[in-house]
Backbone as CSV, one residue per row, in Angstrom:
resi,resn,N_x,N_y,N_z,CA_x,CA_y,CA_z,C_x,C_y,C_z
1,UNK,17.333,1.200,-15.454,16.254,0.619,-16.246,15.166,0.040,-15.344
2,UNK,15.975,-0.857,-14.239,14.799,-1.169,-13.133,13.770,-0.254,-12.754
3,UNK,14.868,0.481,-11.865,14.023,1.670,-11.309,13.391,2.043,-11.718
4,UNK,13.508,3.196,-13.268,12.440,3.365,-14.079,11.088,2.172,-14.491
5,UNK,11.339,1.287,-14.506,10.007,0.654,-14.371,9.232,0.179,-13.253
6,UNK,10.035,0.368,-12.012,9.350,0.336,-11.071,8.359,1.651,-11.043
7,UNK,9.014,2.459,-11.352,8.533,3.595,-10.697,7.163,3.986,-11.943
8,UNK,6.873,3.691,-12.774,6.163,3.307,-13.399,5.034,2.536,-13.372
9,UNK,5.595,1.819,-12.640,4.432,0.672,-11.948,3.716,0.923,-10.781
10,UNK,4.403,1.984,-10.172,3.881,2.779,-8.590,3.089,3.851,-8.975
11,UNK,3.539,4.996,-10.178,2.952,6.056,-10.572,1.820,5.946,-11.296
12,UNK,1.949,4.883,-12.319,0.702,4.824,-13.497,-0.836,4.777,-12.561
13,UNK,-1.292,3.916,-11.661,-1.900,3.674,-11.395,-2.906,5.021,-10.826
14,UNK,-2.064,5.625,-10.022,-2.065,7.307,-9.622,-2.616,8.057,-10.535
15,UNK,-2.050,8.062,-11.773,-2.433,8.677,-12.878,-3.538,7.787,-13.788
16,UNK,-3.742,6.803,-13.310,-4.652,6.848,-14.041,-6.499,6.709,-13.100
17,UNK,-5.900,6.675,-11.976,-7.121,7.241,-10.955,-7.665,8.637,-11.352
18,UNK,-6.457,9.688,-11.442,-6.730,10.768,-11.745,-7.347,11.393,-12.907
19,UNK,-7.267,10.316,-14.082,-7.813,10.463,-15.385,-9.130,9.799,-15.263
20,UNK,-9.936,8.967,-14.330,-10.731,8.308,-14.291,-11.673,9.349,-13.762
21,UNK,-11.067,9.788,-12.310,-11.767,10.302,-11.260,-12.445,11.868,-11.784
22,UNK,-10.865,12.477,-12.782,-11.586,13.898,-12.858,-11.341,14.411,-14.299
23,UNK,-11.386,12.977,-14.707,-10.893,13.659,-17.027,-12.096,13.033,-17.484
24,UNK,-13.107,12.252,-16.709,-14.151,11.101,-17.540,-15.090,12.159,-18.073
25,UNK,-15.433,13.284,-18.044,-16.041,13.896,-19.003,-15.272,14.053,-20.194
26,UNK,-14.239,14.040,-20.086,-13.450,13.795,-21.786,-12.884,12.763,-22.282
27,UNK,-13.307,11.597,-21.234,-12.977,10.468,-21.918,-13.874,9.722,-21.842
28,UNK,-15.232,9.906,-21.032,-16.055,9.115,-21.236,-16.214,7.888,-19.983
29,UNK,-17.294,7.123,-19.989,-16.948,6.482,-18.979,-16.506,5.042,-20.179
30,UNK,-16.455,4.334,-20.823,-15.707,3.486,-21.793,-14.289,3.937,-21.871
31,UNK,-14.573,4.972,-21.969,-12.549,5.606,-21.816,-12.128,5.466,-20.722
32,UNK,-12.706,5.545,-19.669,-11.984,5.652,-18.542,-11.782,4.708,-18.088
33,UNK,-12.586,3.445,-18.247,-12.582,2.000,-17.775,-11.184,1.639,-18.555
34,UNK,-11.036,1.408,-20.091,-10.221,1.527,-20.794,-8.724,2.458,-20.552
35,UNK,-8.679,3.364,-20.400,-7.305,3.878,-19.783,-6.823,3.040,-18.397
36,UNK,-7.661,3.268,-17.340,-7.401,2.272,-16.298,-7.127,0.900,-16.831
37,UNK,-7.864,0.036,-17.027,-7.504,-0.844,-17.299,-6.166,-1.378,-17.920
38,UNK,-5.740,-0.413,-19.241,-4.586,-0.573,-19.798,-3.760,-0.435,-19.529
39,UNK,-3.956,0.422,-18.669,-2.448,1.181,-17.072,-2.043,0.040,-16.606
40,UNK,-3.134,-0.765,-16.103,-2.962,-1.823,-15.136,-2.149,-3.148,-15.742
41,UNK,-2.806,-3.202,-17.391,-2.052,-4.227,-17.729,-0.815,-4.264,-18.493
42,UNK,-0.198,-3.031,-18.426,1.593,-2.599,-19.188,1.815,-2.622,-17.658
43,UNK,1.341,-2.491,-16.419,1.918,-2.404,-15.016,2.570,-3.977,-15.005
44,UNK,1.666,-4.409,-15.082,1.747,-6.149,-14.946,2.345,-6.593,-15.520
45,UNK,2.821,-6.366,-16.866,3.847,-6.611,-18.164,5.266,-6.452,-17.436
46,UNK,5.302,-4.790,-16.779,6.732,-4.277,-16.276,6.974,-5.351,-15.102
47,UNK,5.913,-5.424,-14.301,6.610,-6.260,-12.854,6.611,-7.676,-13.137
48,UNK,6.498,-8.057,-14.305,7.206,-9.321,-14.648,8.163,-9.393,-14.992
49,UNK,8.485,-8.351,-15.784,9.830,-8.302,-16.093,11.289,-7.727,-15.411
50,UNK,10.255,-7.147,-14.213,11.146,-6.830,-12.855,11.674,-7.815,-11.986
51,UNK,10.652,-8.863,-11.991,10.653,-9.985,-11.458,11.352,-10.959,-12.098
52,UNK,11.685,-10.921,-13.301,12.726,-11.523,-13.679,14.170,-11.427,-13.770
53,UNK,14.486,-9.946,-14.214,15.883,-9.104,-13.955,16.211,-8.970,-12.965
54,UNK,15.042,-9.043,-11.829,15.926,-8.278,-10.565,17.003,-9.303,-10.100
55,UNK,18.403,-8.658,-10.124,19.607,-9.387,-9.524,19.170,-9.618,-8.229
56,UNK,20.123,-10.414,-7.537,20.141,-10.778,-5.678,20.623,-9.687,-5.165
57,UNK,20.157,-9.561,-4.006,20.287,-8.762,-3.192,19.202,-7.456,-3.102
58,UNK,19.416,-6.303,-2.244,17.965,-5.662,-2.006,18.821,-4.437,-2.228
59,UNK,18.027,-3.098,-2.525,19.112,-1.748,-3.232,17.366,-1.037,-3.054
60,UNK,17.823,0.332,-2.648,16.837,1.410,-2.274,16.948,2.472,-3.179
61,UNK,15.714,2.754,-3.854,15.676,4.442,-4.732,15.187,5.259,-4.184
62,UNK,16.215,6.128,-3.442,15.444,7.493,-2.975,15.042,8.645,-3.887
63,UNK,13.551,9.132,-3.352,13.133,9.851,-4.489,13.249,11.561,-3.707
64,UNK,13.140,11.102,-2.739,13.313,12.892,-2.326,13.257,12.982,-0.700
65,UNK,13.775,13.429,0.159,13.254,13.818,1.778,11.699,14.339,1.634
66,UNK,11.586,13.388,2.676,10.101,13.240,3.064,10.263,14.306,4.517
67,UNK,11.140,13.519,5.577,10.370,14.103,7.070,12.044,14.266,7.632
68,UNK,11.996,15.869,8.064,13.852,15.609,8.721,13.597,16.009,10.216
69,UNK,13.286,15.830,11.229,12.826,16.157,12.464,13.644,15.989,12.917
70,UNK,14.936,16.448,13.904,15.851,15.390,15.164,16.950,14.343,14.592
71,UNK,15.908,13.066,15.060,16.988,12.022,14.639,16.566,11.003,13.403
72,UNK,15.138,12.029,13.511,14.463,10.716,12.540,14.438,11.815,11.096
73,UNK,15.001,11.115,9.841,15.086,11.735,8.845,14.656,10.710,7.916
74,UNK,13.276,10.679,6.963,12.895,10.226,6.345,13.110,10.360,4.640
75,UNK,13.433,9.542,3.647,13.089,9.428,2.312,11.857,9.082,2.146
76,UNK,11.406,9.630,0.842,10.076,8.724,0.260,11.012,7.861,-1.027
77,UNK,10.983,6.045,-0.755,12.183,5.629,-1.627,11.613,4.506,-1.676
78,UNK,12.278,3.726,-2.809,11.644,2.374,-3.145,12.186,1.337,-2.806
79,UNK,11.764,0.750,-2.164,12.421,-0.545,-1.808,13.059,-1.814,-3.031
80,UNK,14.018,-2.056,-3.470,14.028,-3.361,-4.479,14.619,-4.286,-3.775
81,UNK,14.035,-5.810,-3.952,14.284,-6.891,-3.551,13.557,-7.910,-3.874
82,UNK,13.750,-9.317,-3.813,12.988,-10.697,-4.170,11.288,-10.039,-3.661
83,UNK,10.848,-9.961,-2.698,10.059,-9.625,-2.080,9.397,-8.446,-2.679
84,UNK,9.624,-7.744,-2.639,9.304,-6.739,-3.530,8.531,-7.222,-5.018
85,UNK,9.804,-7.328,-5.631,9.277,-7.734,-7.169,8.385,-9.372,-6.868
86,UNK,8.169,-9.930,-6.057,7.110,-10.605,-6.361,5.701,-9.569,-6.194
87,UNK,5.752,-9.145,-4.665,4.480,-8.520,-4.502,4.281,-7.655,-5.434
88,UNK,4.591,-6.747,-6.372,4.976,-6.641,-7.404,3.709,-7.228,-8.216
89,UNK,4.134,-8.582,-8.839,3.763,-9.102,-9.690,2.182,-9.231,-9.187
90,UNK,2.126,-9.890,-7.804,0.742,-9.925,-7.212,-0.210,-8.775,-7.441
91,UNK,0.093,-7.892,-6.743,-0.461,-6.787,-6.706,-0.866,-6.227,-8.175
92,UNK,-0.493,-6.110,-9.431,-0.185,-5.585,-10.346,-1.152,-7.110,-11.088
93,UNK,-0.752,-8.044,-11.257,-1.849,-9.254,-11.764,-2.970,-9.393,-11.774
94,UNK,-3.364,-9.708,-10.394,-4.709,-9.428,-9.781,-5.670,-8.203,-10.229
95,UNK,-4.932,-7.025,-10.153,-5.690,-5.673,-9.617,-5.837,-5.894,-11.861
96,UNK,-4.775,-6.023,-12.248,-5.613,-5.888,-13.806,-6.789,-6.838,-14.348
97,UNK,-6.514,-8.164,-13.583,-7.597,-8.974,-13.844,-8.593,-8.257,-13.109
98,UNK,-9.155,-7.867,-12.080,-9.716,-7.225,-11.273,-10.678,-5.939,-12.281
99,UNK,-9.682,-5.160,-13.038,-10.341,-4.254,-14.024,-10.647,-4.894,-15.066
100,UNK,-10.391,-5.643,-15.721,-10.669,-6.145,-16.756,-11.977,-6.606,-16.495
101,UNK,-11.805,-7.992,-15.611,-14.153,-8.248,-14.911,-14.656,-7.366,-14.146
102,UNK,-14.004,-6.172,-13.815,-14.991,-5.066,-13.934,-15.778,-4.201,-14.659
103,UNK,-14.817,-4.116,-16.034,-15.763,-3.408,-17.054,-16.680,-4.402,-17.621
104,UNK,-16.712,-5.986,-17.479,-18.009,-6.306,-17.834,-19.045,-5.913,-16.441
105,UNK,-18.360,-5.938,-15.594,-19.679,-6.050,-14.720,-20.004,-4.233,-13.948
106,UNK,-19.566,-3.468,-14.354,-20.098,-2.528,-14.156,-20.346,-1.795,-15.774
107,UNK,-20.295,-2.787,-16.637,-20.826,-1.967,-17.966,-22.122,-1.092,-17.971
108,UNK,-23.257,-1.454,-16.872,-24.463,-0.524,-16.987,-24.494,0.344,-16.280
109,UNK,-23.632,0.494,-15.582,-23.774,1.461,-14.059,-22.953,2.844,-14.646
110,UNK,-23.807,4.016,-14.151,-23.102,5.354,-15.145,-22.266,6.179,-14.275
111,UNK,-22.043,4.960,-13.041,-20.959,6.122,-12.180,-19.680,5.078,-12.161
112,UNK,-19.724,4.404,-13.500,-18.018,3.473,-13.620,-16.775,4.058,-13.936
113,UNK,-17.006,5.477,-13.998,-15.808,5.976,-14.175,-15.268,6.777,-12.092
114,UNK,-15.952,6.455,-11.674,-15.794,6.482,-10.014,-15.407,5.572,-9.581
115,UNK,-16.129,4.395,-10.094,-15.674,2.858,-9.315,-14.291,2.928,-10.072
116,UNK,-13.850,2.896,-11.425,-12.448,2.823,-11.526,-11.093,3.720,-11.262
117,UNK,-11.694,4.844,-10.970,-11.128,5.913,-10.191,-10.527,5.294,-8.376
118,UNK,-11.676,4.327,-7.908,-11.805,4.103,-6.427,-10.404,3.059,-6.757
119,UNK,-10.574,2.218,-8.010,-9.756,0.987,-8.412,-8.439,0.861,-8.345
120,UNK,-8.169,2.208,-9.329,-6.781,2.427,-9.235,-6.069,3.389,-7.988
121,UNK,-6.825,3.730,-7.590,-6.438,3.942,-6.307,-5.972,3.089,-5.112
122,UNK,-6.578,2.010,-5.186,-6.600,1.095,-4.295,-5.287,0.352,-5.085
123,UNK,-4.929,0.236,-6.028,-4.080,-0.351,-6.626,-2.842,0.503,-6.562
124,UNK,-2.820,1.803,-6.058,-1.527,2.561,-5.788,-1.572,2.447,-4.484
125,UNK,-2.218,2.713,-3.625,-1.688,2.496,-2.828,-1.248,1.403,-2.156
126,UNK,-1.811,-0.088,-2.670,-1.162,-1.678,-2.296,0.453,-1.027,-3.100
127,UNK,0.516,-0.383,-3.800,1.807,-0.756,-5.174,2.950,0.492,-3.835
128,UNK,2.548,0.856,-3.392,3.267,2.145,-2.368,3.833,1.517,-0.779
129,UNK,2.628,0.150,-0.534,2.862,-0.286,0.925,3.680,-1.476,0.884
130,UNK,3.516,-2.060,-0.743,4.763,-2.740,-0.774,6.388,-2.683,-0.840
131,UNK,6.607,-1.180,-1.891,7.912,-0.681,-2.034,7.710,-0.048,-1.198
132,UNK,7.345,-0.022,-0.035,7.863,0.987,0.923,9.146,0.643,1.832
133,UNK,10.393,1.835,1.766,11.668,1.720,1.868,11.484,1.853,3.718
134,UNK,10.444,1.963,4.309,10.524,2.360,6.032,9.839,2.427,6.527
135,UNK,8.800,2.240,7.781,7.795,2.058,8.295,6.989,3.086,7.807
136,UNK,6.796,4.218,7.959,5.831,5.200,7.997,5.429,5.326,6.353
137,UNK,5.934,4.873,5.496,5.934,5.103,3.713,4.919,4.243,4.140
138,UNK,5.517,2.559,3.968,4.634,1.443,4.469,3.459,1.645,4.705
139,UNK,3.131,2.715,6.028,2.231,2.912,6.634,0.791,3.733,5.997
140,UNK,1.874,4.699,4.799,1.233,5.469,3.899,0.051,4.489,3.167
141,UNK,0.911,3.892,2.379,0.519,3.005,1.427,-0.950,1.941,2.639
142,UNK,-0.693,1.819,3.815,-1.156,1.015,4.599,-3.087,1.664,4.698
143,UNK,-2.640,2.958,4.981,-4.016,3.868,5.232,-4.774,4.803,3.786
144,UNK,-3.981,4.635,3.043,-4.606,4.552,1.103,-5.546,3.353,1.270
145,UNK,-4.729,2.054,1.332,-5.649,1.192,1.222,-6.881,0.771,1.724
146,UNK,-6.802,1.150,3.201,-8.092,1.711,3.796,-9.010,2.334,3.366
147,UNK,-8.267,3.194,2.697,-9.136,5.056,2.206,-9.771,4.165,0.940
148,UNK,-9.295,3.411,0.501,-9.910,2.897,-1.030,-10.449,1.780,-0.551
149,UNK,-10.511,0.740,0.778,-11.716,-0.071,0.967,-12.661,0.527,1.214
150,UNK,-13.061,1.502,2.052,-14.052,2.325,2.524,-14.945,3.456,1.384
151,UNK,-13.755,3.148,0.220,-14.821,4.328,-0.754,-15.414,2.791,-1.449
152,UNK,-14.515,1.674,-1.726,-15.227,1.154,-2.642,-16.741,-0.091,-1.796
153,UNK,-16.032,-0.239,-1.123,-17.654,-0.861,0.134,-18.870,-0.554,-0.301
154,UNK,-18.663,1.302,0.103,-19.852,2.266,0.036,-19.940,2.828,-1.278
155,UNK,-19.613,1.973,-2.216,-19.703,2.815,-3.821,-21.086,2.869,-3.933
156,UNK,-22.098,1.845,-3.446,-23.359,2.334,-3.912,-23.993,2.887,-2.795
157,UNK,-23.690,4.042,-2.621,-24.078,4.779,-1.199,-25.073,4.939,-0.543
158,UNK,-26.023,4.576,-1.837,-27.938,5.006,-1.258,-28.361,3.443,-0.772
159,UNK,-27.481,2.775,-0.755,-27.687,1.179,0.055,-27.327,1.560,1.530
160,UNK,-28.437,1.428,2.340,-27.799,1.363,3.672,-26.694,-0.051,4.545
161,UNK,-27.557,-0.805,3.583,-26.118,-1.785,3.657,-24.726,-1.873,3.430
162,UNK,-24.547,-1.091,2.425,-23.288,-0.716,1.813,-23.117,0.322,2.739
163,UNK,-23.465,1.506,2.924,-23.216,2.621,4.185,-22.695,2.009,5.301
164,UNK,-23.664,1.052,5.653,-23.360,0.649,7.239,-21.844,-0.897,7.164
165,UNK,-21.939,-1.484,6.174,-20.497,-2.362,5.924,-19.333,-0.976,5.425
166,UNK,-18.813,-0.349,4.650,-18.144,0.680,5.075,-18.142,1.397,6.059
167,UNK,-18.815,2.003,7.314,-18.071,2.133,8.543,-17.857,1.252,9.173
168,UNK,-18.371,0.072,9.021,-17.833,-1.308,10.144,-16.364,-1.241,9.262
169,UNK,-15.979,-1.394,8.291,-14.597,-1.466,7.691,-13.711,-0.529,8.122
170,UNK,-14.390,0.991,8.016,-13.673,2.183,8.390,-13.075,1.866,10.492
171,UNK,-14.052,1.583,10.922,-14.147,2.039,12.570,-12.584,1.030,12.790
172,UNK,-13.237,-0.370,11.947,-12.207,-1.769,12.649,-11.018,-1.598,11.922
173,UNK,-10.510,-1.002,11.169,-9.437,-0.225,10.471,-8.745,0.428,11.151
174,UNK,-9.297,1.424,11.958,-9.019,2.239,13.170,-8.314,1.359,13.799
175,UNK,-9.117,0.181,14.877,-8.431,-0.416,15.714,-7.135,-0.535,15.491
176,UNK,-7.311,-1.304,13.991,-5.742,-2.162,13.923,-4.627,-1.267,13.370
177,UNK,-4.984,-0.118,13.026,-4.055,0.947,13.121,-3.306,1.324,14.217
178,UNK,-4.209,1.412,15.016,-3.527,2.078,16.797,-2.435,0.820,17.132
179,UNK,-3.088,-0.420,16.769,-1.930,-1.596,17.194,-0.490,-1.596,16.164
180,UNK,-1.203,-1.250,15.000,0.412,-1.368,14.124,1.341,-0.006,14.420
181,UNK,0.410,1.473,14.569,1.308,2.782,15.084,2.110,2.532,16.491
182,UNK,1.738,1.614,17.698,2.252,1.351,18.752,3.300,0.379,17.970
183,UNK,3.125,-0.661,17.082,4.712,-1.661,16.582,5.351,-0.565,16.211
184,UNK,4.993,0.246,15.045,6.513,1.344,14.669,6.977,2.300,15.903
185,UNK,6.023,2.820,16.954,6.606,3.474,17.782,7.297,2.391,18.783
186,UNK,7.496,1.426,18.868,8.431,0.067,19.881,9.191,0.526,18.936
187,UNK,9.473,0.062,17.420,10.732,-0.635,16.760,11.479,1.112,16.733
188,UNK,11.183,2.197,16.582,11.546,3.666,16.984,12.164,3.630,18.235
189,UNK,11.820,3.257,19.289,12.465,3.134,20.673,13.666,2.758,20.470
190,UNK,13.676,1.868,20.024,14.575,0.702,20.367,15.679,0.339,19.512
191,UNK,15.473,1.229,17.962,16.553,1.201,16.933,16.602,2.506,16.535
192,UNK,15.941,3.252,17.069,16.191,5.089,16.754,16.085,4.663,15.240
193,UNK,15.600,3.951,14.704,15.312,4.516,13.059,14.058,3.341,13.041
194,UNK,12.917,4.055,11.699,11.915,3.286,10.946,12.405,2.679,9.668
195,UNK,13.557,2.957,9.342,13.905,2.371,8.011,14.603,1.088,8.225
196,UNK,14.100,-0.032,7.198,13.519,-1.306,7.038,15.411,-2.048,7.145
197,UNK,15.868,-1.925,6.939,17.095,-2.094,6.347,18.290,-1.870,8.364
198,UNK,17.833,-0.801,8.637,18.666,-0.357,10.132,17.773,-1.717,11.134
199,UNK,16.553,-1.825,10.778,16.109,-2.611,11.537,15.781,-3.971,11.636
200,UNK,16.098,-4.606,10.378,16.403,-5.690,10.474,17.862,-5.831,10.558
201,UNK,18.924,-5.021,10.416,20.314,-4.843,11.234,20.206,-5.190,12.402
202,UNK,19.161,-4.684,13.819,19.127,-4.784,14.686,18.421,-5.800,15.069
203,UNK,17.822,-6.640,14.580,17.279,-8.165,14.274,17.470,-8.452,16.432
204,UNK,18.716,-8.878,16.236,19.510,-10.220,17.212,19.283,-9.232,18.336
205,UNK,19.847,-7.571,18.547,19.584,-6.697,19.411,17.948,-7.018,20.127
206,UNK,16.997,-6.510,19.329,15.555,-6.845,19.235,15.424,-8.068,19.999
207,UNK,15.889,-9.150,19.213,15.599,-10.456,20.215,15.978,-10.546,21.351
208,UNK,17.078,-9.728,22.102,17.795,-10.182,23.174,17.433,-8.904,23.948
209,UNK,16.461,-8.361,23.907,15.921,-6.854,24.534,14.715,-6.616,25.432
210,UNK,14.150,-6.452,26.213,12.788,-6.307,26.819,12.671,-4.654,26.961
211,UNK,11.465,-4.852,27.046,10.431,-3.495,26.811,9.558,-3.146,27.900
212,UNK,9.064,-2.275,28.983,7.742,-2.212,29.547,6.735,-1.661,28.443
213,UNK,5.628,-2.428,29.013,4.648,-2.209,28.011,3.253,-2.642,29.038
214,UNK,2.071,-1.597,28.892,1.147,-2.386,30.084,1.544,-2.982,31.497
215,UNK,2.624,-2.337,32.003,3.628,-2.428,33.147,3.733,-3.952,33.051
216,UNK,3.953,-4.741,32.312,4.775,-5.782,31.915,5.919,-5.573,31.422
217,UNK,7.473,-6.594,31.281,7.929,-6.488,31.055,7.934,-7.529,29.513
218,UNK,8.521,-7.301,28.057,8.092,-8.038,26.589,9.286,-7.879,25.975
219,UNK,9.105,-9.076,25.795,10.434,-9.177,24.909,10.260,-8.267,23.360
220,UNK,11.099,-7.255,23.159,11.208,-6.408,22.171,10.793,-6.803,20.973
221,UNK,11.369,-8.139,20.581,10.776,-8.424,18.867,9.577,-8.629,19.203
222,UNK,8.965,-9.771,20.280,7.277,-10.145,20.280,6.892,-9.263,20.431
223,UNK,7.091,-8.111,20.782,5.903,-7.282,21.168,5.683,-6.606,20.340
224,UNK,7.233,-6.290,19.433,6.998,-5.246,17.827,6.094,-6.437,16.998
225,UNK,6.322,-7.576,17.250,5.683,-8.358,16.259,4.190,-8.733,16.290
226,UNK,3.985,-8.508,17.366,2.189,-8.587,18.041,1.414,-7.581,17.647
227,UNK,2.697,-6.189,17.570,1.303,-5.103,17.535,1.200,-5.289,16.290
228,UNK,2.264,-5.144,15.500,1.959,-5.230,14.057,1.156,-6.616,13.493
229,UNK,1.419,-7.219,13.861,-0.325,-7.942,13.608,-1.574,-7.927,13.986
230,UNK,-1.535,-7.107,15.102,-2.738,-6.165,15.283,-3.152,-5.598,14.028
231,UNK,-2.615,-4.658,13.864,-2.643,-4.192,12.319,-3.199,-4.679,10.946
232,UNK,-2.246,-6.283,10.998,-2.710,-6.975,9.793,-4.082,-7.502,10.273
233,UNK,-4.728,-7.758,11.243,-5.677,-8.331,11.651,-6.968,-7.270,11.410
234,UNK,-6.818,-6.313,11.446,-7.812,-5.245,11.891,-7.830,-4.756,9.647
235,UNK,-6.782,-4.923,9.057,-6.954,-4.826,7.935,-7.605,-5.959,6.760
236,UNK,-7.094,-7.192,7.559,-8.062,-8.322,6.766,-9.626,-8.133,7.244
């Protein structure tokens, strides 16, 4: 029952980008604000009520093999846990309030079935980087969200202001990418797996480990933990 509404809460949004982005000649741009919107707020309904059921402890839904290379064999799978079903609730709250004072405030503008297309997009992929069951899903969900700051920046494109603040977003995005792809390639070294679960297993290992890095020698967790805030830094 969980699952199914998680997964609901990850997919709708998807689908309803897709009804925004390329059905608004048959639904109109009032329809399309309206479908989005309503997606968003039965999303918000479910992850409250996820957030309330979810028992203790953390449990993974795999949905299918993603990547089988060697040693590294990937699911695309959902993460459940406290953590989860809050961000959850965040993500899913916000982003409907978010549509909701958007259709007043893009009520005159005749390309609102784009801006809510850009919306729910941006709202699947936050809903993807949170349940993400392993670094590189994570990571998925990590560079969506990018892809949907950079369309929505530059939504009014014939502004050179808006042009030129979307590539300053796009370029410095970049940066903090290269710093968070160097944290998953450390925590890969060093626990032969990206999945979230093997590697906080290896927690105490991590702490008690050094790394060369910049022909220094780093202690394994700080340094997984530095780049990846590289990352968060270059994304705020």
């Amino acid at each position: 029952m969980l699952e199914s509404l998680v997964l609901f809460i990850l997919l709708a949004p998807f689908a309803g980008a897709l009804i925004a982005g390329f059905g608004w000649r048959f639904t109109g741009g009032k329809g399309a604000m309206l479908v989005t919107t309503g997606i968003m707020m039965v999303a918000a309904v479910f992850a409250w009520i996820v957030l309330i059921a979810l028992p203790e402890g953390a449990e993974s839904l795999s949905l299918f093999r993603w990547i089988d290379s060697g040693t590294l064999a990937i699911d695309w799978g959902i993460r459940l846990d406290r953590m989860t079903s809050v961000m959850l609730v965040v993500v899913c709250s916000v982003s409907a309030l978010v549509h909701l004072y958007s259709m007043g405030y893009m009520e005159e503008d005749d390309a609102k079935p784009r801006f809510f297309a850009y919306l729910s997009f941006f709202s699947f992929a936050m809903l993807a980087l949170v349940t993400g069951d392993n670094l590189l899903q994570l990571f998925f969900g990590w560079e969506g969200v990018g892809v949907a700051s950079y369309l929505l920046i530059g939504f009014w494109w014939k502004k050179p202001s808006a042009n030129a603040a979307a590539m300053k977003a796009f370029v410095v995005n970049r940066v903090g990418d290269f710093g968070f792809l160097l944290g998953i390639f450390t925590l890969y070294m060093m626990t032969d797996s990206i999945e979230l679960d093997v590697i906080f297993g290896q927690a105490h290992h991590l702490a008690e480990s050094t790394v060369t890095f910049l022909w220094t020698d780093w202690n394994a967790a700080e340094l997984a933990c530095f780049l990846l805030f590289i990352g968060a830094m270059g994304k705020s």
